[in-house]
C-alpha positions as CSV (number, residue, x, y, z in Angstrom):
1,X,-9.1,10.0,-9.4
2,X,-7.2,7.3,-11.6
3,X,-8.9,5.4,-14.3
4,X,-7.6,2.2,-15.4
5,X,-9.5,-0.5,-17.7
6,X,-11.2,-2.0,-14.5
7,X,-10.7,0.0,-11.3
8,X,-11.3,3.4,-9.8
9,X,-8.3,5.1,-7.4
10,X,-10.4,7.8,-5.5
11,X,-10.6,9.6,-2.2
12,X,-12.2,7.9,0.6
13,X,-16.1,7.7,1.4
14,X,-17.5,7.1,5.0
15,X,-19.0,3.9,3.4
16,X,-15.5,2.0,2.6
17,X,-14.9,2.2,6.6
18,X,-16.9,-1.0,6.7
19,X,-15.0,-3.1,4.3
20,X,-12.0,-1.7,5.3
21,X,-12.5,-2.7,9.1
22,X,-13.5,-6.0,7.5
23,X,-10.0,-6.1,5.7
24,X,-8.3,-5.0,9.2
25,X,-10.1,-7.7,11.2
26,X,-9.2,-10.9,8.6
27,X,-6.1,-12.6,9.7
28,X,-5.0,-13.7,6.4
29,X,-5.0,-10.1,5.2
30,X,-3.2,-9.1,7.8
31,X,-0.9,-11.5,8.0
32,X,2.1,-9.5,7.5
33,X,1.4,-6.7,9.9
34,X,2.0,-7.3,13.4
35,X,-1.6,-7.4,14.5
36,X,-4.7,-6.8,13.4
37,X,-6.8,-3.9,13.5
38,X,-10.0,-3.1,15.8
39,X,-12.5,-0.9,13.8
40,X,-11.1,2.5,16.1
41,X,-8.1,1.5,14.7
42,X,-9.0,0.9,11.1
43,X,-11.2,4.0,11.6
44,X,-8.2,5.9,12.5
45,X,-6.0,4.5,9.9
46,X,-8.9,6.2,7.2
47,X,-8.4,9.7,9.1
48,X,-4.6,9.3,8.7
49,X,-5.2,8.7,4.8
50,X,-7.5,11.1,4.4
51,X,-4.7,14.1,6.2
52,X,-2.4,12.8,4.1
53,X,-4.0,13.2,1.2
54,X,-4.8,16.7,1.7
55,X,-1.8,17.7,2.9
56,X,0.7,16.1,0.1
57,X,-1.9,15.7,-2.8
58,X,-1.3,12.0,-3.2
59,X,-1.8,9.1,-0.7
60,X,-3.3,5.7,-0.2
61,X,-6.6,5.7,-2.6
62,X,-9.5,3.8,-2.3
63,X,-9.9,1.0,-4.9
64,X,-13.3,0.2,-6.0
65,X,-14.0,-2.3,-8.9
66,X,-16.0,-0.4,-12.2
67,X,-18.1,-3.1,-12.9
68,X,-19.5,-3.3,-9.5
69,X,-18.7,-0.2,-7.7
70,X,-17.7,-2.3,-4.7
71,X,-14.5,-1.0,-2.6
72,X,-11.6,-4.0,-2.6
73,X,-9.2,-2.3,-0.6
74,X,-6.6,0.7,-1.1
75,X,-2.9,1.1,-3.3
76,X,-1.1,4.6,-3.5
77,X,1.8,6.8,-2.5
78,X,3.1,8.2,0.3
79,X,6.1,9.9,2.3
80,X,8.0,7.3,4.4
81,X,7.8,9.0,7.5
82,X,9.7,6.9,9.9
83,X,13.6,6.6,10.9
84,X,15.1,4.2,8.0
85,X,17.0,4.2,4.8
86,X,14.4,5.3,2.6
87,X,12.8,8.0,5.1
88,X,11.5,11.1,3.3
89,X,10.9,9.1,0.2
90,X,7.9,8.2,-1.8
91,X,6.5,4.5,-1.0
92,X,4.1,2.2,-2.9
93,X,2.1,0.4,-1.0
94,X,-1.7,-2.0,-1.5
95,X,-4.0,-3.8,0.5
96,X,-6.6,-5.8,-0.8
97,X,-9.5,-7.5,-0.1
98,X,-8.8,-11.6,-0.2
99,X,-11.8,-11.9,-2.3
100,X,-9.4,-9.5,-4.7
101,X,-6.7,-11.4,-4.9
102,X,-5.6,-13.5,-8.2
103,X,-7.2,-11.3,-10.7
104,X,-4.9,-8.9,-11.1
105,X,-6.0,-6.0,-9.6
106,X,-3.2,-5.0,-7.3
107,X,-0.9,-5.1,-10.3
108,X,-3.2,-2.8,-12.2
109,X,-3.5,-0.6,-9.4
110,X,-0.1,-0.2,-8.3
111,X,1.1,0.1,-12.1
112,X,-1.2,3.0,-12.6
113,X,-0.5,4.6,-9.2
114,X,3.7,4.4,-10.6
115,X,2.4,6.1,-13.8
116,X,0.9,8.9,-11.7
117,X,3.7,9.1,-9.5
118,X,6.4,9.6,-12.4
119,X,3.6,11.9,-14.4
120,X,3.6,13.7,-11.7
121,X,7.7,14.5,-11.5
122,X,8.5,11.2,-8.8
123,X,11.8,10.2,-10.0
124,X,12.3,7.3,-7.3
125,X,9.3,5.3,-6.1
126,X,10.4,2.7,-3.0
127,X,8.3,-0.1,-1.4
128,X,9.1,-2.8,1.0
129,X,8.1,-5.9,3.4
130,X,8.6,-8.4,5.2
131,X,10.6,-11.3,3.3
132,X,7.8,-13.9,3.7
133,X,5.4,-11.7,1.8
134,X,6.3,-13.1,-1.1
135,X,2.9,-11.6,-2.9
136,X,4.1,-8.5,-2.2
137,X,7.8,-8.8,-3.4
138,X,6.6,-10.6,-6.0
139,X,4.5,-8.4,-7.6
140,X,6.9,-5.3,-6.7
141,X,9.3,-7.5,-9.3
142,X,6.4,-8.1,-12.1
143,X,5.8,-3.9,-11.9
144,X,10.0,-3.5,-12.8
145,X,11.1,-2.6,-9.2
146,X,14.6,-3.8,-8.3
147,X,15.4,-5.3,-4.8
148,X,18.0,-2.9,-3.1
149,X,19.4,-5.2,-0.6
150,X,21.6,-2.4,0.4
151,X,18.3,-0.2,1.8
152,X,16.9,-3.1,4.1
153,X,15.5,-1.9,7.3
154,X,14.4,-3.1,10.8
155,X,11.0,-1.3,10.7
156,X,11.0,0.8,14.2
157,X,7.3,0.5,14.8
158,X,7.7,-3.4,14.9
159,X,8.6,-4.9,18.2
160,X,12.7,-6.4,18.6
161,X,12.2,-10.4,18.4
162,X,9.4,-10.4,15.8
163,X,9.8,-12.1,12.5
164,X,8.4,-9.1,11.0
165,X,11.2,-6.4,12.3
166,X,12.9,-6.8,8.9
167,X,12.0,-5.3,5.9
168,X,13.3,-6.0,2.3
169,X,13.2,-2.9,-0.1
170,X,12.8,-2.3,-3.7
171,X,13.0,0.8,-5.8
172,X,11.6,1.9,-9.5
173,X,13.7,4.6,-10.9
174,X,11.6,7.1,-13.5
């Protein structure tokens, strides 16, 4: 687990599949990804973390608040495991709840998930998205990660025609 002055980063429970299905179904959530996801899917999504958390010792954590215990969403690392520029390194990545956004807990999450990562002998930490996310990109510039023009990506699981095929990409060095 991580501890930071308001949220928990933990494994998964079977009771954050709810919430999270509820996160996968809201279009504004999911605005960004190129559809949204049914609870088999979002189910699926929670087996995937939870592998990949055993099997590399880091991954996508759950987020829950402190002062209410309630689960807002996810924010970790993990291995880029798909053809592009940055495969085989280590991504950042967050989801949140809507009702989480504009407090600053996705900053606070990610920044302590980075401290792990370079605690825990990272020296490069990548994310990336779609240009129009500019929440994202944004806050990957407030956390100190530089835009690397040079590694953008058509993202192979997204479909040729979509505006969401090209991905921006921005690296923290340790």
């Amino acid at each position: 687990m991580i501890e930071t002055a308001r949220l928990i980063l933990r494994p998964w429970r079977d009771h954050d599949r709810a919430a999270f299905a509820a996160m996968g179904a809201d279009p504004e959530v999911m605005a960004h990804f190129p559809a949204l996801l049914s609870r088999a899917e979002s189910d699926a999504m929670v087996d995937r973390i939870g592998l990949m958390m055993a099997d590399q010792g880091f991954g996508f954590w759950a987020v829950e608040r402190r002062d209410s215990g309630g689960f807002i969403g996810f924010c970790g690392l993990n291995r880029v495991s798909f053809p592009c520029p940055v495969e085989g390194e280590v991504e950042i990545g967050w989801r949140l709840a809507r009702n989480a956004w504009g407090q600053g807990f996705a900053r606070e999450a990610a920044q302590a998930c980075l401290d792990w990562g370079f605690g825990h002998g990272m020296t490069r930490i990548v994310s990336f998205t779609v240009r129009a996310n500019v929440r994202s990109w944004g806050l990957m510039e407030r956390l100190g990660l530089v835009r690397r023009g040079d590694l953008d990506f058509d993202h192979p699981r997204v479909a040729d025609g979509s505006p969401l095929k090209r991905h921006i990409v921005y690296e923290a060095a340790a």
